[in-house]
N, C-alpha and C positions, 0 to 999 in steps of 0.2 A: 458785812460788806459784800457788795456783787460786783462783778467782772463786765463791762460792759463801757459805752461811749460817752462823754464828758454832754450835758447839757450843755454847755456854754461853748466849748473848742469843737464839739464833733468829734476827739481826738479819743484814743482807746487805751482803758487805762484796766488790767488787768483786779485794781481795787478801787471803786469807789465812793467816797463819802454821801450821805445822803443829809440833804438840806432840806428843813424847813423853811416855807416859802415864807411864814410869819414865824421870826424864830422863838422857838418854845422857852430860851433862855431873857426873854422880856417876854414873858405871859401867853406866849403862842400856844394854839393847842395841839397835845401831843399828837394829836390824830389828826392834823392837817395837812394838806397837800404839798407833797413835796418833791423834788427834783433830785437827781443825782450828777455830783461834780467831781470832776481828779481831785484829790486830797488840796495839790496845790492851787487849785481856783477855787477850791471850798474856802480856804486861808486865805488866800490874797482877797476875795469879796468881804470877807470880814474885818481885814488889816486895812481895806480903803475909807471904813468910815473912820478911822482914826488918824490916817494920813493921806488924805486925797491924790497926793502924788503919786501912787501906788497906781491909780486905775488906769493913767497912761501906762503903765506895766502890763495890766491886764488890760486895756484896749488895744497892745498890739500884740499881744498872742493870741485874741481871741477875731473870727471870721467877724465881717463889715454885718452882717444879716444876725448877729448874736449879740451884737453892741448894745442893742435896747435892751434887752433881757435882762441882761448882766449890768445896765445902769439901775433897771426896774427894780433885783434884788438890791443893790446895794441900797436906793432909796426908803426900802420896807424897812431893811434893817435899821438904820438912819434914824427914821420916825418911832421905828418901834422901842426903838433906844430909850429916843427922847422921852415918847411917851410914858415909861416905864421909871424911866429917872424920875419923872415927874410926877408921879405917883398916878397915876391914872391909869390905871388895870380895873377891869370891868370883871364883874363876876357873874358870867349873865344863867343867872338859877331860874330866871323870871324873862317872860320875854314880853314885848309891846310891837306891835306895827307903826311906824312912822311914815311921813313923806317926805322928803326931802327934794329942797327945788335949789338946786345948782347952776350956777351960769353955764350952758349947750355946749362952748368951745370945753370946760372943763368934764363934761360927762363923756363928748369924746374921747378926750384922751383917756379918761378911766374906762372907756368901753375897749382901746386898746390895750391898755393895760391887764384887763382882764384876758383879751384873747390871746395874751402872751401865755398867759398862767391857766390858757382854756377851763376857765369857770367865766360867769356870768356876771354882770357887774354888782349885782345885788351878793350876789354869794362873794365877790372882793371883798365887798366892803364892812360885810359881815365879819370876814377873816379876821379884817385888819381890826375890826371894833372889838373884837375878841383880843388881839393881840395886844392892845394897850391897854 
């Protein structure tokens, strides 16, 4: 654990927990990008996929410019959940090039998505195929 300021508050927390941004606990890989949060916003992001009531908790403790971020993770985890429950872990030993054509308004918003998490939307979505 390192001494340093909460990703999500800005706030400074003499220990903090470090998150995987696609959690390694549904298939994420151990080596992926990841962020550091106070102990208790590391919890509370995780305690929202189980009880949604919780995020108005953590959407007023955390800054109005941190809100997407911190809905972002909770929605990774969410899918990655799901997708995990549902047996759908990818073991990718082998790789293929695809194309993929998506409706424009939806590639925006994963192009933002991306620039939350500063990776690139190709390397997102790579993450997240890895993660479930």
């Amino acid at each position: 654990m390192t001494e340093g300021y909460c990703s999500v508050t800005n706030k400074y927390y003499p220990s903090l927990d470090e998150h995987h941004i696609f959690p390694t606990g549904y298939g994420g890989p151990k080596n992926g990008k990841t962020i550091f949060l106070g102990p208790d916003i590391h919890q509370l992001i995780h305690r929202c996929i189980e009880n949604p009531i919780l995020k108005d908790k953590l959407f007023s403790m955390i800054p109005q410019n941190k809100k997407k971020l911190a809905n972002d993770l909770i929605l990774v985890i969410r899918d990655a959940k799901q997708a995990f429950k549902e047996g759908m872990f990818i073991n990718n030993t082998t790789t293929k090039r695809v194309t993929l054509e998506i409706p424009i308004n939806q590639y925006k918003k994963l192009q933002v998505m991306a620039e939350n998490f500063k990776v690139s939307p190709r390397q997102l979505l790579t993450r997240y195929i890895n993660s479930i």
